[in-house]
C-alpha positions as CSV (number, residue, x, y, z in Angstrom):
1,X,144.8,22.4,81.6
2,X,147.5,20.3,83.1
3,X,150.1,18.3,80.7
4,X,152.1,15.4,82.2
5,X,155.2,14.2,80.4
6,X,155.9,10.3,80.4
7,X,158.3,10.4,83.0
8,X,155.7,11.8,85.8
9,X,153.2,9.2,84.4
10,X,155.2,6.9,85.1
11,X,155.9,8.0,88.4
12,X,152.2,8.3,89.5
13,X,151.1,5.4,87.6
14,X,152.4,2.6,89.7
15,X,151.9,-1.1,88.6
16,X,149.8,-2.0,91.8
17,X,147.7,1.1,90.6
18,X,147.4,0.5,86.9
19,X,145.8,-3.0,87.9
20,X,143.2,-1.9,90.3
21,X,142.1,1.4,88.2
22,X,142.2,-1.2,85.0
23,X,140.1,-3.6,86.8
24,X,137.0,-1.0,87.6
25,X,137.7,0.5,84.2
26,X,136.8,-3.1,82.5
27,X,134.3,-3.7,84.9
28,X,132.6,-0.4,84.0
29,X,132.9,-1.2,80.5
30,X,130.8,-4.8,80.6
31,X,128.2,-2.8,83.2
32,X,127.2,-0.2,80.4
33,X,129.1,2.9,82.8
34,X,131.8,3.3,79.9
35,X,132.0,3.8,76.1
36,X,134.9,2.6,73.7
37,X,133.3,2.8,70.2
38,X,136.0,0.9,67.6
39,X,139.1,2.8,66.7
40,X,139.7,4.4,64.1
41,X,143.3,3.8,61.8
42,X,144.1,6.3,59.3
43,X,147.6,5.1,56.7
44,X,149.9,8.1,57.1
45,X,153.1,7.1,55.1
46,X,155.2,3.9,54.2
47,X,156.4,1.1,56.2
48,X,152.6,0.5,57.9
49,X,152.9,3.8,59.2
50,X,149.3,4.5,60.8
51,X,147.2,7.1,62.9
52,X,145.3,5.9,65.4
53,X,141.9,7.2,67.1
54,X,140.5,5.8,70.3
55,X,137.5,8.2,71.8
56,X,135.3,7.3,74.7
57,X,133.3,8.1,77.8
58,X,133.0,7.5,81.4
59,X,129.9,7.8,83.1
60,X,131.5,10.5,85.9
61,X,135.1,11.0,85.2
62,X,134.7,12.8,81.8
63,X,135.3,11.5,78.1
64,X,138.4,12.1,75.7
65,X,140.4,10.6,73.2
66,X,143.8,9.3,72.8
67,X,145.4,10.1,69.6
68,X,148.5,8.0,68.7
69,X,151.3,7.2,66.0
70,X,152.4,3.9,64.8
71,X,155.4,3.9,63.3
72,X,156.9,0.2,63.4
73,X,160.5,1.7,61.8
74,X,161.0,3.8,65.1
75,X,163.1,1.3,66.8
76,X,165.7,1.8,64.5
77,X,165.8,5.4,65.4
78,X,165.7,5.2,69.4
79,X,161.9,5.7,69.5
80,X,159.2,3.6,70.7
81,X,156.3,3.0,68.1
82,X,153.8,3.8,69.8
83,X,153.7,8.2,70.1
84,X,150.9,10.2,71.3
85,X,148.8,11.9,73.7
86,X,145.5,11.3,75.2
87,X,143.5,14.5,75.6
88,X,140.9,14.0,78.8
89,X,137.7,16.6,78.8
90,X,135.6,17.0,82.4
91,X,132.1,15.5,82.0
92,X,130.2,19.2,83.4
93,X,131.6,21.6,80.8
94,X,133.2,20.0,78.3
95,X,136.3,22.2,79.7
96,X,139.7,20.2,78.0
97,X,141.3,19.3,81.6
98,X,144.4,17.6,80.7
99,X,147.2,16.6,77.7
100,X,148.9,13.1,78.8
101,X,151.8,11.4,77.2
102,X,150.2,8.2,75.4
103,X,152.9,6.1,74.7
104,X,154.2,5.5,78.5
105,X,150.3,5.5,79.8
106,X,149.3,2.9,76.7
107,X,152.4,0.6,78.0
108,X,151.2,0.6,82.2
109,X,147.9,0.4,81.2
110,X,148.5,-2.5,78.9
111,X,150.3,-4.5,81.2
112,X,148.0,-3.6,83.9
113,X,145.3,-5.8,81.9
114,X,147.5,-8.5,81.0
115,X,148.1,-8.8,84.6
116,X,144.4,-9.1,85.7
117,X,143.7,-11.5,82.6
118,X,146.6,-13.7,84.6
119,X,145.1,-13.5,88.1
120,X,141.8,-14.2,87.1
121,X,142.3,-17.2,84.2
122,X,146.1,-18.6,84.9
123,X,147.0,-21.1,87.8
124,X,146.9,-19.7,91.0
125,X,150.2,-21.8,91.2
126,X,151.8,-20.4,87.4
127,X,154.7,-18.6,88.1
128,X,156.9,-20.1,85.1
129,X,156.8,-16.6,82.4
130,X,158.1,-16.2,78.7
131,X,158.5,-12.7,77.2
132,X,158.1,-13.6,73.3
133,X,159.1,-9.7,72.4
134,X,162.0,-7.7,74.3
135,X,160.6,-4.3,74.1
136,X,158.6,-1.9,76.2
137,X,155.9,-3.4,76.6
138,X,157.9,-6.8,78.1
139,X,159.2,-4.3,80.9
140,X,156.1,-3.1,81.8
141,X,154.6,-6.9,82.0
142,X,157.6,-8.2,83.9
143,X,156.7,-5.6,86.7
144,X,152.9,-5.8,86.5
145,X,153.0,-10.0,86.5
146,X,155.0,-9.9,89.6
147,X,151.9,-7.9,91.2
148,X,150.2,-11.4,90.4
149,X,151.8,-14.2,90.8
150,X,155.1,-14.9,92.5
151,X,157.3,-15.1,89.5
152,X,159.6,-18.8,89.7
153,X,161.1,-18.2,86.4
154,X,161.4,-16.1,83.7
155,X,162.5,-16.1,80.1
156,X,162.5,-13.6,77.0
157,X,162.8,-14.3,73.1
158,X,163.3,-11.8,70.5
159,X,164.5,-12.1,66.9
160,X,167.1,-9.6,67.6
161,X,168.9,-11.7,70.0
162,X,171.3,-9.2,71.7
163,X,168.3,-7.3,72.5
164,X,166.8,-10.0,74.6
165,X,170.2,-10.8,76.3
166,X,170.0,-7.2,77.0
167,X,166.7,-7.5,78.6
168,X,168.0,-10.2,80.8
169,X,170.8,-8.6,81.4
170,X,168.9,-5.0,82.9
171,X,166.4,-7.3,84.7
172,X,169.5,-9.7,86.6
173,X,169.4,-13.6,87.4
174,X,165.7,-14.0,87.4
175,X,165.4,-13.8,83.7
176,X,167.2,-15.8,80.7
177,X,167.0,-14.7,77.3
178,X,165.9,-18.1,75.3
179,X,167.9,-19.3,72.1
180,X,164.3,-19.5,70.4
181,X,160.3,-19.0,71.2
182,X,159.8,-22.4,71.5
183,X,162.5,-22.7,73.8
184,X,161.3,-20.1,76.0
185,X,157.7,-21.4,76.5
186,X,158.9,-25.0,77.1
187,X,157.0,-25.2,80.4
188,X,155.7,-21.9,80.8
189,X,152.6,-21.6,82.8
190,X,152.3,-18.2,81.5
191,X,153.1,-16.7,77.9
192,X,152.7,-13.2,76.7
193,X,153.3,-12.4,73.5
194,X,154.3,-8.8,73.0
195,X,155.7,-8.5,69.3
196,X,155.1,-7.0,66.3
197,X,155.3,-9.7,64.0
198,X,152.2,-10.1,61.1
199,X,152.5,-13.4,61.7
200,X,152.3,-16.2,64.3
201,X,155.2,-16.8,66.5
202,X,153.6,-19.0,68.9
203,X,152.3,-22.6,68.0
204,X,150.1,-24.6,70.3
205,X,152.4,-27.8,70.3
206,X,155.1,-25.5,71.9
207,X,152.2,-25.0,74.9
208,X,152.0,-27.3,77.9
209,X,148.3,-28.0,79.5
210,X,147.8,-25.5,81.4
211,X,149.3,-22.4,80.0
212,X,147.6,-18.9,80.3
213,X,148.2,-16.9,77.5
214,X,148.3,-12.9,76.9
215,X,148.4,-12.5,73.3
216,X,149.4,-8.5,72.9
217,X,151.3,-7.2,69.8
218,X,149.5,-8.1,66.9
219,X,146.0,-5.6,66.9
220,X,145.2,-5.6,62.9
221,X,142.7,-8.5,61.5
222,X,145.2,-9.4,59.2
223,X,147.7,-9.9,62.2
224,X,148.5,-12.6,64.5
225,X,150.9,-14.2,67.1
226,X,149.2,-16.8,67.9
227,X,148.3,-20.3,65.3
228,X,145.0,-21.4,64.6
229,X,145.6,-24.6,66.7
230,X,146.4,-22.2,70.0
231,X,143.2,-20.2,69.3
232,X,141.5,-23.7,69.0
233,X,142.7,-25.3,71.7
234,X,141.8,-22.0,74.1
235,X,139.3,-20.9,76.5
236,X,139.5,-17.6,74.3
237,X,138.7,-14.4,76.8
238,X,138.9,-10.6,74.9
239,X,139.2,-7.0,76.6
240,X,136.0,-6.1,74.1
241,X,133.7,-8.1,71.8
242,X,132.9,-5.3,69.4
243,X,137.2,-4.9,69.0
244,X,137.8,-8.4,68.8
245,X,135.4,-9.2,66.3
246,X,137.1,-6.2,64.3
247,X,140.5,-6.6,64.6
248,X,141.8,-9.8,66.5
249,X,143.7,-11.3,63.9
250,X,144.4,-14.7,65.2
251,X,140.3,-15.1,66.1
252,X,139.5,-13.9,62.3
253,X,142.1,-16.5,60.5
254,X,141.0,-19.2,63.1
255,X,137.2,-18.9,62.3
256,X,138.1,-18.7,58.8
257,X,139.6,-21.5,58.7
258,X,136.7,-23.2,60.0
259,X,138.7,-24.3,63.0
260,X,136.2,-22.5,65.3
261,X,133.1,-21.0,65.4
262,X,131.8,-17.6,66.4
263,X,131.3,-19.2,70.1
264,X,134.2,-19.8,70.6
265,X,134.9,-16.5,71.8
266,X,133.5,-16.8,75.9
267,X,133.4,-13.2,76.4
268,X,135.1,-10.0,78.2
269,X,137.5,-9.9,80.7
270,X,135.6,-7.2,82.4
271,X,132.3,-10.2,82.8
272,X,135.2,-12.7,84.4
273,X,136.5,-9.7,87.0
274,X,132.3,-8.9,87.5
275,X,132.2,-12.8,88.6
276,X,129.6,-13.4,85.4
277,X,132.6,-15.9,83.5
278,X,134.6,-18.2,84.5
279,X,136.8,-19.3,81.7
280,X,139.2,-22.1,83.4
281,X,137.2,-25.4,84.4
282,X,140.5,-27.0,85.2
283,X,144.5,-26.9,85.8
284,X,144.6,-28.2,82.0
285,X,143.0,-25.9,80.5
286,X,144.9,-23.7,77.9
287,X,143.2,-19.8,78.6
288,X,143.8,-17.1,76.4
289,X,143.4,-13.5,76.7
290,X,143.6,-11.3,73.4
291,X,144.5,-7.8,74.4
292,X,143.8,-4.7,72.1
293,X,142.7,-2.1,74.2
294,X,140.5,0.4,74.2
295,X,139.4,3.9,75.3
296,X,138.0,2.9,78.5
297,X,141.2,1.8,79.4
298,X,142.9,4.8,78.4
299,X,141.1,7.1,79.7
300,X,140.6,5.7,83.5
301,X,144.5,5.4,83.7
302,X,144.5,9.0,82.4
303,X,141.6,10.4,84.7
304,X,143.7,8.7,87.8
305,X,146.8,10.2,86.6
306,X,145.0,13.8,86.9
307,X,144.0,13.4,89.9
308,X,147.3,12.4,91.9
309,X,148.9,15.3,89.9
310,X,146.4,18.1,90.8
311,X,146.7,16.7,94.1
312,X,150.5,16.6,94.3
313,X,151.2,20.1,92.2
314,X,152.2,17.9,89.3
315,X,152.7,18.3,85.9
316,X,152.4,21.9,83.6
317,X,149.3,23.9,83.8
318,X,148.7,26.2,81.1
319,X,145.4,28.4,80.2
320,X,143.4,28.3,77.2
């Protein structure tokens, strides 16, 4: 069995290959040749802390399941919140092949889908991005949107403002750290929101025509980034149906409200990179993407991962 730290995932993983391996994984997924049955969260502690449990299949390159922490205090202690592994089995034995480091995989993989939900429903002009969120998961989006679309402009908003001037600050003159959320998407063509906030932190009148959207952070039904109005207003695209109708917290409170109906949601993002939906008619169209990932995801990035590292002599091999 092979481990791999986050470092030489990182290192393997590059943002070019995250989107193409993330693209046949979604693909697979809306074509019946992968599984990602609902997650299961178990509360472990105070503070939201929670255990997450993503198995799943591909049809040739094995099954496994990622097995991660979510501890939202970690930040204050150096740590991202996201901790984990994802444990990858080959499909002829069952034989346990490979232990991967979660939390660095979970973040390239992410982005990686964010960044095809942007090729395929944004512009092909948008190149105007705001960061709402300062953490990993804005690095890892700033480097996979640039894959994308030529980036003109960029700004990032946190509510811990030294940490967003700190973001600009790594990333040089191309990015601006915003006074305020609205002030950063004023004129965006592109908005991901990558937070942990409960609540929303992006409000449609704040949007221009246009705008594509990658809402990211919030993945609990009683969670969302995004207002009612925004969901509204979309052409509303998921990474899975069976999640989204789970656990997209924005979706839930919108249809709720009675502000949409269960139609509202047009489908998977896998069916728009099949060619089976198109969700932008026109340049004013507001598109959104919810992300919440899902074992197919995980586990494609993970199988590729094994194999440039058996094939480069990387990583620790133990025996059982």
């Amino acid at each position: 069995m092979r481990i791999l730290n986050g470092a030489e995932v990182r290192a393997l993983l590059t943002p070019r290959a995250a989107l193409e391996v993330m693209e046949q994984a979604l693909i697979a997924l809306v074509e019946g040749r992968a599984q990602a049955p609902l997650r299961t969260a178990l509360a472990v502690g105070p503070e939201g802390r929670r255990m997450g449990v993503m198995p799943g299949a591909l049809a040739t390159d094995g099954f496994g399941v990622k097995l991660l922490s979510l501890f939202p205090g970690n930040a204050a202690r150096g740590l991202s919140s996201h901790l984990g592994l994802v444990a990858l089995f080959e499909p002829d034995t069952g034989r346990p092949v490979a232990l991967i480091e979660a939390s660095t995989l979970t973040a390239l993989r992410t982005a990686a889908v964010s960044a095809l939900a942007t090729r395929l429903m944004s512009r092909p002009d948008a190149g105007d991005l705001a960061l709402l969120g300062s953490g990993e998961q804005a690095h890892s989006h700033l480097a996979a949107l640039a894959e994308v679309r030529t980036l003109r402009r960029v700004r990032v908003w946190s509510r811990d403002r030294a940490h967003a001037q700190a973001f600009a600050d790594h990333h040089g003159p191309q990015v601006e750290a915003a006074a305020s959320a609205a002030a950063a998407v004023e004129g965006a063509d592109i908005i991901c929101t990558l937070t942990a906030s409960r609540t929303p932190i992006l409000e449609s009148r704040w949007v221009a025509d246009g705008a594509h959207i990658n809402a990211v952070g919030a993945c609990t039904p009683d969670a969302a980034e995004v207002d009612e109005a925004l969901v509204a207003r979309s052409r509303y695209v998921v990474d899975l149906r069976l999640s989204a109708e789970a656990e997209a917290g924005e979706y839930l409170a919108a249809r709720a409200a009675g502000a949409i109906s269960a139609d509202h949601l047009l489908g998977e993002i896998g069916e728009v990179a099949a060619g089976r939906l198109v969700p932008r008619r026109d340049a004013r169209d507001v598109t959104l993407f919810k992300s919440l990932g899902n074992a197919a995801e995980d586990l494609a990035a993970a199988r590729w991962v094994l194999d440039k590292a058996q094939a480069q002599g990387i990583g620790l091999t133990v025996s059982l």
